[in-house]
LOFI-30215 format. One record per atom (N, C-alpha, C): residue in three letters; atom name; x, y, z; residue number from 1. Coordinates in steps of 0.2 Angstrom, whole numbers, plus 2048, in hexadecimal, padded with zeros to 3 digits. Last residue first. Example, Ala and Ser with C-alpha at 12.3 -4.5 7.8 and 13.67 -1.06 7.14 Angstrom:
REM LOFI-30215
> type	atom	X	Y	Z	seq
> Ser	N	840	7F5	823	2;
> Ser	CA	844	7FB	824	2;
> Ser	C	840	800	827	2;
> Ala	N	842	7E4	827	1;
> Ala	CA	83E	7EA	827	1;
> Ala	C	842	7F0	827	1;
This chain:
REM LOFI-30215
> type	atom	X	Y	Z	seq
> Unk	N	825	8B0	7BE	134;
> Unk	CA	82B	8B1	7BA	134;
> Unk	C	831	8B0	7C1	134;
> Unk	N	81C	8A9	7C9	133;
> Unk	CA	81A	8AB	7C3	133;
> Unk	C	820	8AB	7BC	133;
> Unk	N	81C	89A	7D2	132;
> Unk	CA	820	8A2	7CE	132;
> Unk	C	81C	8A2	7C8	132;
> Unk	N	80E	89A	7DE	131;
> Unk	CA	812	897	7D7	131;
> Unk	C	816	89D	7D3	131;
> Unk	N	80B	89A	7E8	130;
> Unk	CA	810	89B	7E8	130;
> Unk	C	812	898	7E3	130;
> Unk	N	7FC	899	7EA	129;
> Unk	CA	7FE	89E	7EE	129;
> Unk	C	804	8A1	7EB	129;
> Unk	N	7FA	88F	7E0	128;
> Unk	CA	7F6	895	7DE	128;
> Unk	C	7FC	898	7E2	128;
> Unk	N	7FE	885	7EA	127;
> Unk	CA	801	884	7E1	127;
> Unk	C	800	88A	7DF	127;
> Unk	N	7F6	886	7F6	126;
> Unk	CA	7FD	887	7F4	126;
> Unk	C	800	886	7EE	126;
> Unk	N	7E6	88D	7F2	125;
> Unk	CA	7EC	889	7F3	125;
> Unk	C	7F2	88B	7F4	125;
> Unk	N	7E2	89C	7F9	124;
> Unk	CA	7E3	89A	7F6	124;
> Unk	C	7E5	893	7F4	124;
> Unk	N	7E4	8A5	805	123;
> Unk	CA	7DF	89F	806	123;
> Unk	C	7DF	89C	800	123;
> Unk	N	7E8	8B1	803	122;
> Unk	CA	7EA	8AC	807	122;
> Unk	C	7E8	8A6	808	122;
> Unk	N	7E3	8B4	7F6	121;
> Unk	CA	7E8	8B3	7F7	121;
> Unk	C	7EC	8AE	7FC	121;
> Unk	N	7D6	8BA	7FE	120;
> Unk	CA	7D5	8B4	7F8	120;
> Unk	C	7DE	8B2	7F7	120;
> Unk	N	7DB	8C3	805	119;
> Unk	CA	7D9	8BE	808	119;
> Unk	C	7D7	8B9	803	119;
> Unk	N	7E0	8CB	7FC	118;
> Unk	CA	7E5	8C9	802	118;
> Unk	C	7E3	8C3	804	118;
> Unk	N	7D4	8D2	7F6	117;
> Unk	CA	7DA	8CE	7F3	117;
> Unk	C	7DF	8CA	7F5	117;
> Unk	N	7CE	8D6	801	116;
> Unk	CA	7CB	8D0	7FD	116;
> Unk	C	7D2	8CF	7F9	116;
> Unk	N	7D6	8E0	804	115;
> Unk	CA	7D6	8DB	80B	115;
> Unk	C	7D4	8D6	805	115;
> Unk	N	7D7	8E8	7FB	114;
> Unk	CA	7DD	8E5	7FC	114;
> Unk	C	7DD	8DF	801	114;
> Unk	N	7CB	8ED	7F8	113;
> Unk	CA	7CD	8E9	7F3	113;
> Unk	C	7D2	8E4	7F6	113;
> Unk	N	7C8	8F4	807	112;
> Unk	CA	7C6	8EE	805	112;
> Unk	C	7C7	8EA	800	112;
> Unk	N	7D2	8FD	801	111;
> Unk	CA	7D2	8FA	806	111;
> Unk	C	7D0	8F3	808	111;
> Unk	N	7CA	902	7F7	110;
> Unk	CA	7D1	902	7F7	110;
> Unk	C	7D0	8FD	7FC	110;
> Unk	N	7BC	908	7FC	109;
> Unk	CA	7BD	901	7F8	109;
> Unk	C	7C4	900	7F7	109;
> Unk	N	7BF	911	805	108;
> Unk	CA	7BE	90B	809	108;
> Unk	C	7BE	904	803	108;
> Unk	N	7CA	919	7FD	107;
> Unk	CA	7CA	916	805	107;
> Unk	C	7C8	910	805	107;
> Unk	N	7CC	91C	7EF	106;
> Unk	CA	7C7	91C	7F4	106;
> Unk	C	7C6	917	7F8	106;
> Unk	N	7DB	922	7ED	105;
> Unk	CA	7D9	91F	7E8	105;
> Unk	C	7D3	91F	7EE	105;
> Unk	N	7E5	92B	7F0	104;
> Unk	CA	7E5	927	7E9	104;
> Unk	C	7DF	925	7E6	104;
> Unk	N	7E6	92E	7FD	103;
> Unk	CA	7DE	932	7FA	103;
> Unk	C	7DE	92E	7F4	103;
> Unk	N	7EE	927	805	102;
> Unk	CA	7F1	92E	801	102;
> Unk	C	7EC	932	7FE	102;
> Unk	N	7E8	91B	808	101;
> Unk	CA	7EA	920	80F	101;
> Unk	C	7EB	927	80A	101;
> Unk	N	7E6	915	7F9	100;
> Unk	CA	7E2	917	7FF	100;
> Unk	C	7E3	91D	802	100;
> Unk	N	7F3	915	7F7	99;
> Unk	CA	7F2	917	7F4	99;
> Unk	C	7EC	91A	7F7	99;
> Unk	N	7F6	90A	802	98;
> Unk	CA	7FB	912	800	98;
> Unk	C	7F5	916	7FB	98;
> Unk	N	7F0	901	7FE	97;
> Unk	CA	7EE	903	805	97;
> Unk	C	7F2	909	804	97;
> Unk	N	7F4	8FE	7F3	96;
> Unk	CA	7EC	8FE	7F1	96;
> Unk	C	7EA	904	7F8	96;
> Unk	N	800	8F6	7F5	95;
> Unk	CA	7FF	8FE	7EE	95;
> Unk	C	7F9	901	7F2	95;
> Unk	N	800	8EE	7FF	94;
> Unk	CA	801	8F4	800	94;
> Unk	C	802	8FA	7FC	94;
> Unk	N	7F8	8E4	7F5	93;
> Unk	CA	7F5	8E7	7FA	93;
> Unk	C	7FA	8ED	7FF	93;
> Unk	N	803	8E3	7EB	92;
> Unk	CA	7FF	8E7	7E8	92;
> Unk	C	7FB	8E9	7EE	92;
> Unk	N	80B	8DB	7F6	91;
> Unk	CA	80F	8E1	7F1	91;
> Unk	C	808	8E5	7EE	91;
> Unk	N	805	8D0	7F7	90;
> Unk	CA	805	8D4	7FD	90;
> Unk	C	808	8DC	7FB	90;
> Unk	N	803	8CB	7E9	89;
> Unk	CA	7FF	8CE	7EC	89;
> Unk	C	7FE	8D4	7F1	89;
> Unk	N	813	8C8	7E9	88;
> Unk	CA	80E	8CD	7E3	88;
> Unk	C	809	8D0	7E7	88;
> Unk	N	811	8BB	7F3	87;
> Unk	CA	816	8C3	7F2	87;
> Unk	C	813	8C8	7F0	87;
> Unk	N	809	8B2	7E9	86;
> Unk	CA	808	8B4	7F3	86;
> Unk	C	80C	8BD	7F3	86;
> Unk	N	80A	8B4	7DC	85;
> Unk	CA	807	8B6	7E1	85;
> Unk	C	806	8B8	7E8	85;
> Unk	N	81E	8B3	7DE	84;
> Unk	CA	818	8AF	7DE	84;
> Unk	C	811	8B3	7DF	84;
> Unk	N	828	8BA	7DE	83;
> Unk	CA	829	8B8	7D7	83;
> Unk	C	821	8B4	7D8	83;
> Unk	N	82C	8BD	7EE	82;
> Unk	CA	828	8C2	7E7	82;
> Unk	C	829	8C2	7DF	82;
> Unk	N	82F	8B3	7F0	81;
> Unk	CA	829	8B4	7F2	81;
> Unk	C	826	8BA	7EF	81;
> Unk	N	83B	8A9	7EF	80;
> Unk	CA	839	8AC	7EA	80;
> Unk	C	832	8B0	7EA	80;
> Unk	N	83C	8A1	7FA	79;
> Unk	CA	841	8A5	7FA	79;
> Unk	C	842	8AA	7F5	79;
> Unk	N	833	89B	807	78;
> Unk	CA	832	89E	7FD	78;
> Unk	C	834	8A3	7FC	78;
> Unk	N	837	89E	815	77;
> Unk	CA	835	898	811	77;
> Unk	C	834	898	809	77;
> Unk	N	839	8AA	816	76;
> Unk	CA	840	8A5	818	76;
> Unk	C	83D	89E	816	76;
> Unk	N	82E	8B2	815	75;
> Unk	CA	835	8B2	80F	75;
> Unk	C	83A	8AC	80F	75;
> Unk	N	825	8AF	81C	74;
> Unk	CA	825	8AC	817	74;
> Unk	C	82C	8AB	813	74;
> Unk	N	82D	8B8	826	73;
> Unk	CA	82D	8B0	827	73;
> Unk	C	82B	8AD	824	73;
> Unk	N	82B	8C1	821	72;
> Unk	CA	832	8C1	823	72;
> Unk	C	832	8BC	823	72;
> Unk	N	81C	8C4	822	71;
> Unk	CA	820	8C4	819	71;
> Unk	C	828	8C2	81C	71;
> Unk	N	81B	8C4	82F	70;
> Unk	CA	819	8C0	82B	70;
> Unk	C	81C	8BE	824	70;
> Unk	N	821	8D1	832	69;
> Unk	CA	825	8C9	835	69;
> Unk	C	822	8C3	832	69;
> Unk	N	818	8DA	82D	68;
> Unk	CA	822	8D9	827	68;
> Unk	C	823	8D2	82C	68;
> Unk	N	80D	8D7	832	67;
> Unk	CA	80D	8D8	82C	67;
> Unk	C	816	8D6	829	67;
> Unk	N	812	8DB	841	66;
> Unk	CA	80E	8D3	83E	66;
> Unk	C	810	8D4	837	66;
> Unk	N	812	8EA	83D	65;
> Unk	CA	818	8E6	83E	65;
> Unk	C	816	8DE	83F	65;
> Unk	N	805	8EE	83A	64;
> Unk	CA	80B	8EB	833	64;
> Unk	C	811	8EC	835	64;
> Unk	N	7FC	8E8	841	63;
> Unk	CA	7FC	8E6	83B	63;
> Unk	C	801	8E6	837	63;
> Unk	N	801	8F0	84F	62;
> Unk	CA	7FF	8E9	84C	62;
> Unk	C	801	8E8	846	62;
> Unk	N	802	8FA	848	61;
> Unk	CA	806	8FA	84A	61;
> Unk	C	808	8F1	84B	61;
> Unk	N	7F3	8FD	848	60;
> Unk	CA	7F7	8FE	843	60;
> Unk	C	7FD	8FC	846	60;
> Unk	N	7EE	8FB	855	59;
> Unk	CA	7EE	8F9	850	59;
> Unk	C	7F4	8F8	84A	59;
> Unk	N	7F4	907	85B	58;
> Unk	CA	7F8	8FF	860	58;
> Unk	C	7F4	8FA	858	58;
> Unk	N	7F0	912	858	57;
> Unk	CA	7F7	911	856	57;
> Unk	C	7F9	909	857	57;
> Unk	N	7DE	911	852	56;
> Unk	CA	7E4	910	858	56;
> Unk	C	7EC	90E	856	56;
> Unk	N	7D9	91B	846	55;
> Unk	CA	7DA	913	849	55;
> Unk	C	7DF	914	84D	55;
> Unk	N	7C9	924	848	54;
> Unk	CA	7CF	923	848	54;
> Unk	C	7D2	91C	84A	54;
> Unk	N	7B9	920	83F	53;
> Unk	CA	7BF	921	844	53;
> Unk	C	7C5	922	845	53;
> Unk	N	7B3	924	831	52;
> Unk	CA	7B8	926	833	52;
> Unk	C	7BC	926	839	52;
> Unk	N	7A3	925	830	51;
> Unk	CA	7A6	928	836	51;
> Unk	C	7AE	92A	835	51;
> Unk	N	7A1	916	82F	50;
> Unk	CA	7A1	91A	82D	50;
> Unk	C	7A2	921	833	50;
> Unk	N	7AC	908	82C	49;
> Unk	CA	7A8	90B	830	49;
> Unk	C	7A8	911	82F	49;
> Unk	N	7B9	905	824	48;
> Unk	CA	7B1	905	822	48;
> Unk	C	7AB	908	826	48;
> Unk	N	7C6	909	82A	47;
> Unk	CA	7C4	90E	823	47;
> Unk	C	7BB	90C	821	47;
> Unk	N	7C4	903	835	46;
> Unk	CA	7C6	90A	834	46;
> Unk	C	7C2	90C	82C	46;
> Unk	N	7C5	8F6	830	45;
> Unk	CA	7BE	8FA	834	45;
> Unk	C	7BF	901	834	45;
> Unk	N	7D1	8F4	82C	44;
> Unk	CA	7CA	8F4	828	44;
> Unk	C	7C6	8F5	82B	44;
> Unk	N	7D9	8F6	838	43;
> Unk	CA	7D8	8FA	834	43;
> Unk	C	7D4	8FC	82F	43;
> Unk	N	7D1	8EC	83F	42;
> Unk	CA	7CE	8F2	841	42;
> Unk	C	7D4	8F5	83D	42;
> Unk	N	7D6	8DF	839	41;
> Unk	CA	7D1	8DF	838	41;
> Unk	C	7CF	8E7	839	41;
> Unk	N	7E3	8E1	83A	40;
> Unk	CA	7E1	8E2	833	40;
> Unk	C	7DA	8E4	834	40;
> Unk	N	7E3	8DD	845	39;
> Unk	CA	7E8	8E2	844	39;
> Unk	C	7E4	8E5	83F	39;
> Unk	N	7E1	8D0	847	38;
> Unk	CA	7DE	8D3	84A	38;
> Unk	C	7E0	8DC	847	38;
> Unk	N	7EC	8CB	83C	37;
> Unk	CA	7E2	8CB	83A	37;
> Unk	C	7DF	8CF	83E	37;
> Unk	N	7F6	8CB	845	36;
> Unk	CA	7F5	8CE	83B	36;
> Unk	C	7F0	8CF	83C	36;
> Unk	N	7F4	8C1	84C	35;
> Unk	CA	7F5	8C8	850	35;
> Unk	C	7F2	8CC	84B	35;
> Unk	N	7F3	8B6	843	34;
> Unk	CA	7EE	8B9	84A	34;
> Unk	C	7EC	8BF	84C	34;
> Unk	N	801	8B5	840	33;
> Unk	CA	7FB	8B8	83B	33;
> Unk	C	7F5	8B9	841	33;
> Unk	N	807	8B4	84D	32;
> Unk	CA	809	8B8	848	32;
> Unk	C	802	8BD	844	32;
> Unk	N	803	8A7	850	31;
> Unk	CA	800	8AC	852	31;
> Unk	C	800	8B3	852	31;
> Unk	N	80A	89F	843	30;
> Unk	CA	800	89F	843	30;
> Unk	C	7FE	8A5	849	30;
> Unk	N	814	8A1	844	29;
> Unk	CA	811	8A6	840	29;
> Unk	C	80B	8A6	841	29;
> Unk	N	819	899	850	28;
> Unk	CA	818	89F	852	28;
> Unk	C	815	8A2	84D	28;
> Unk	N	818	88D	847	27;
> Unk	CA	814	88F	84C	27;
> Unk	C	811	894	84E	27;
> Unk	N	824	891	83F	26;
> Unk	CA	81B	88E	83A	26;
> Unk	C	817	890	841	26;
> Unk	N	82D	890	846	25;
> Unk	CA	82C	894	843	25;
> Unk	C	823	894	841	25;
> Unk	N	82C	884	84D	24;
> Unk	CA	82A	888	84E	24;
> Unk	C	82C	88E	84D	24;
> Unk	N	833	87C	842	23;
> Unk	CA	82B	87D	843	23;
> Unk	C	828	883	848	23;
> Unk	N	83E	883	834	22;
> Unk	CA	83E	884	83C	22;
> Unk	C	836	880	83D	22;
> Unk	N	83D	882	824	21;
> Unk	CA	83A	887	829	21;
> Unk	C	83A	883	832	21;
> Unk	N	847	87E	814	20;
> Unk	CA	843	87C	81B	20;
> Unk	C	841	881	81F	20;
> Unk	N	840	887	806	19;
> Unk	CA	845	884	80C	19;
> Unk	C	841	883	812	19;
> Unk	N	83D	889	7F4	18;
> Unk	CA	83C	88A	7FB	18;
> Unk	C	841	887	7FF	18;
> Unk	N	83C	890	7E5	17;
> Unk	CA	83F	88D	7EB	17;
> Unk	C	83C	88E	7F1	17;
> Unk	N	82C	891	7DF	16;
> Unk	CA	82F	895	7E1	16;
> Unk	C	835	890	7E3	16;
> Unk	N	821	883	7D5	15;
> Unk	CA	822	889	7DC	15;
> Unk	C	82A	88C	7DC	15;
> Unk	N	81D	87F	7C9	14;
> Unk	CA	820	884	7C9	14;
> Unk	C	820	888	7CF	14;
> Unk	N	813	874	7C8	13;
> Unk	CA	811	87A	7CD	13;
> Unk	C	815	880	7CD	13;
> Unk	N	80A	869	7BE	12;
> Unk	CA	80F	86D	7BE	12;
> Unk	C	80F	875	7C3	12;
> Unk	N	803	85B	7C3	11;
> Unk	CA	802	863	7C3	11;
> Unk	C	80B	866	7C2	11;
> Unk	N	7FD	851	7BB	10;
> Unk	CA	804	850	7BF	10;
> Unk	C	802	859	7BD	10;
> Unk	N	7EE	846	7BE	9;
> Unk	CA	7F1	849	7BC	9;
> Unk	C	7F9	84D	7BF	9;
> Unk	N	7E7	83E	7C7	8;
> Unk	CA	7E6	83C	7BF	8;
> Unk	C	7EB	841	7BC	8;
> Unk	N	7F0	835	7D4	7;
> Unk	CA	7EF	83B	7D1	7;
> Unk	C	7EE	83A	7CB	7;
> Unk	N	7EF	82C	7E4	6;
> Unk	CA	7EF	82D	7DF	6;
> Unk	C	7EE	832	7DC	6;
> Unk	N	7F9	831	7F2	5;
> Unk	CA	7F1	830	7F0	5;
> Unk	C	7F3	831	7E6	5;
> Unk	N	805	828	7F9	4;
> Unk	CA	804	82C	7F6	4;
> Unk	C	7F9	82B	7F4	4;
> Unk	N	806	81B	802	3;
> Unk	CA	807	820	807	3;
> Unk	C	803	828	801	3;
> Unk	N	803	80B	7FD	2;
> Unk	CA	806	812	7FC	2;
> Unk	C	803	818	800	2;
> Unk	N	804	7FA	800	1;
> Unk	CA	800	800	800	1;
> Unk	C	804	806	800	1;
Protein backbone atom coordinates (compact mmCIF):
# COMPACT_ATOMS: atom_id res chain seq x y z
CA UNK A 1 0.00 0.00 0.00
CA UNK A 2 1.25 3.56 -0.85
CA UNK A 3 1.43 6.47 1.43
CA UNK A 4 0.75 8.89 -1.98
CA UNK A 5 -3.06 9.66 -3.16
CA UNK A 6 -3.37 8.95 -6.68
CA UNK A 7 -3.35 11.77 -9.34
CA UNK A 8 -5.10 11.98 -12.93
CA UNK A 9 -3.08 14.67 -13.56
CA UNK A 10 0.71 15.98 -13.02
CA UNK A 11 0.50 19.82 -12.22
CA UNK A 12 3.03 21.89 -13.20
CA UNK A 13 3.48 24.46 -10.15
CA UNK A 14 6.46 26.37 -11.07
CA UNK A 15 6.90 27.38 -7.25
CA UNK A 16 9.39 29.73 -6.29
CA UNK A 17 12.68 28.25 -4.24
CA UNK A 18 12.09 27.55 -0.95
CA UNK A 19 13.86 26.48 2.31
CA UNK A 20 13.43 24.82 5.36
CA UNK A 21 11.50 27.01 8.13
CA UNK A 22 12.30 26.31 12.08
CA UNK A 23 8.56 24.95 13.49
CA UNK A 24 8.47 27.22 15.69
CA UNK A 25 8.88 29.68 13.44
CA UNK A 26 5.40 28.49 11.64
CA UNK A 27 4.05 28.61 15.17
CA UNK A 28 4.77 31.81 16.41
CA UNK A 29 3.46 33.13 12.74
CA UNK A 30 0.03 31.88 13.46
CA UNK A 31 0.06 34.35 16.36
CA UNK A 32 1.72 36.81 14.46
CA UNK A 33 -1.02 36.76 11.78
CA UNK A 34 -3.54 36.91 14.82
CA UNK A 35 -2.24 40.00 15.97
CA UNK A 36 -2.27 41.22 11.85
CA UNK A 37 -5.92 40.68 11.69
CA UNK A 38 -6.70 42.28 14.88
CA UNK A 39 -4.86 45.16 13.59
CA UNK A 40 -6.10 45.21 10.24
CA UNK A 41 -9.40 44.68 11.20
CA UNK A 42 -10.00 48.37 13.07
CA UNK A 43 -8.08 49.98 10.40
CA UNK A 44 -10.71 48.71 7.92
CA UNK A 45 -13.25 50.05 10.33
CA UNK A 46 -11.58 53.17 10.36
CA UNK A 47 -12.04 53.91 6.96
CA UNK A 48 -15.70 52.29 6.73
CA UNK A 49 -17.57 53.43 9.69
CA UNK A 50 -19.07 56.43 9.02
CA UNK A 51 -17.94 59.29 10.86
CA UNK A 52 -14.43 58.72 10.13
CA UNK A 53 -12.95 57.81 13.56
CA UNK A 54 -9.78 58.23 14.42
CA UNK A 55 -7.51 55.03 14.58
CA UNK A 56 -5.66 54.40 17.53
CA UNK A 57 -1.86 54.51 17.14
CA UNK A 58 -1.57 50.90 19.13
CA UNK A 59 -3.59 49.79 16.06
CA UNK A 60 -1.86 50.83 13.31
CA UNK A 61 1.24 50.04 14.90
CA UNK A 62 -0.23 46.55 15.11
CA UNK A 63 -0.83 46.10 11.79
CA UNK A 64 2.25 47.05 10.28
CA UNK A 65 4.77 45.98 12.46
CA UNK A 66 2.85 42.16 12.34
CA UNK A 67 2.67 43.15 8.77
CA UNK A 68 6.74 43.49 7.82
CA UNK A 69 7.33 40.21 10.51
CA UNK A 70 4.91 38.39 8.56
CA UNK A 71 6.44 39.20 4.91
CA UNK A 72 9.91 38.59 6.91
CA UNK A 73 9.07 35.11 7.82
CA UNK A 74 7.40 34.47 4.50
CA UNK A 75 10.57 35.51 2.93
CA UNK A 76 12.77 33.09 4.77
CA UNK A 77 10.56 30.43 3.48
CA UNK A 78 10.03 31.67 -0.52
CA UNK A 79 12.98 33.01 -1.25
CA UNK A 80 11.47 34.37 -4.35
CA UNK A 81 8.23 36.05 -2.79
CA UNK A 82 8.10 38.88 -4.93
CA UNK A 83 8.19 36.87 -8.13
CA UNK A 84 4.71 35.10 -6.78
CA UNK A 85 1.38 36.45 -6.12
CA UNK A 86 1.68 35.93 -2.63
CA UNK A 87 4.43 38.92 -2.72
CA UNK A 88 2.85 40.93 -5.74
CA UNK A 89 -0.27 41.17 -4.03
CA UNK A 90 1.03 42.50 -0.56
CA UNK A 91 2.99 45.07 -3.02
CA UNK A 92 -0.26 46.22 -4.70
CA UNK A 93 -2.16 46.17 -1.25
CA UNK A 94 0.29 48.72 0.08
CA UNK A 95 -0.26 50.70 -3.55
CA UNK A 96 -4.05 50.77 -3.08
CA UNK A 97 -3.67 51.82 1.09
CA UNK A 98 -1.03 54.79 0.09
CA UNK A 99 -2.87 55.83 -2.49
CA UNK A 100 -6.00 55.80 -0.17
CA UNK A 101 -4.45 57.68 2.97
CA UNK A 102 -3.04 60.34 0.19
CA UNK A 103 -6.83 61.10 -1.19
CA UNK A 104 -5.41 59.01 -4.62
CA UNK A 105 -7.88 57.36 -4.71
CA UNK A 106 -11.50 56.77 -2.49
CA UNK A 107 -10.73 55.69 0.96
CA UNK A 108 -13.14 53.38 1.78
CA UNK A 109 -13.40 51.35 -1.68
CA UNK A 110 -9.50 51.61 -1.78
CA UNK A 111 -9.17 50.08 1.21
CA UNK A 112 -11.56 47.62 1.03
CA UNK A 113 -10.17 46.64 -2.64
CA UNK A 114 -7.01 45.75 -0.82
CA UNK A 115 -8.34 43.79 2.15
CA UNK A 116 -10.52 41.64 -0.57
CA UNK A 117 -7.62 41.21 -2.65
CA UNK A 118 -5.32 40.28 0.32
CA UNK A 119 -7.75 37.98 1.61
CA UNK A 120 -8.58 36.05 -1.55
CA UNK A 121 -4.90 35.81 -1.89
CA UNK A 122 -4.37 34.37 1.35
CA UNK A 123 -6.56 31.77 1.14
CA UNK A 124 -5.88 30.82 -1.90
CA UNK A 125 -3.99 27.47 -2.53
CA UNK A 126 -0.60 26.93 -2.39
CA UNK A 127 0.17 26.31 -6.19
CA UNK A 128 -1.92 29.87 -6.79
CA UNK A 129 -0.44 31.68 -3.53
CA UNK A 130 3.27 31.08 -4.70
CA UNK A 131 3.56 30.24 -8.22
CA UNK A 132 6.42 32.38 -9.95
CA UNK A 133 5.23 34.24 -12.16
CA UNK A 134 8.61 35.40 -13.91
Amino acid sequence: MTDKKPTDHIRDTRQGRTADRPYWILIVSIFIRAAHQVGAAVFLAVFLLPGRPDLPLLYLVLAVASGIVLMAAEMLRHRQLLREPAGLTTIVKLMLIGMAIHGWLPGGLAILAAFILASIFAHAPKHIRHWRLF
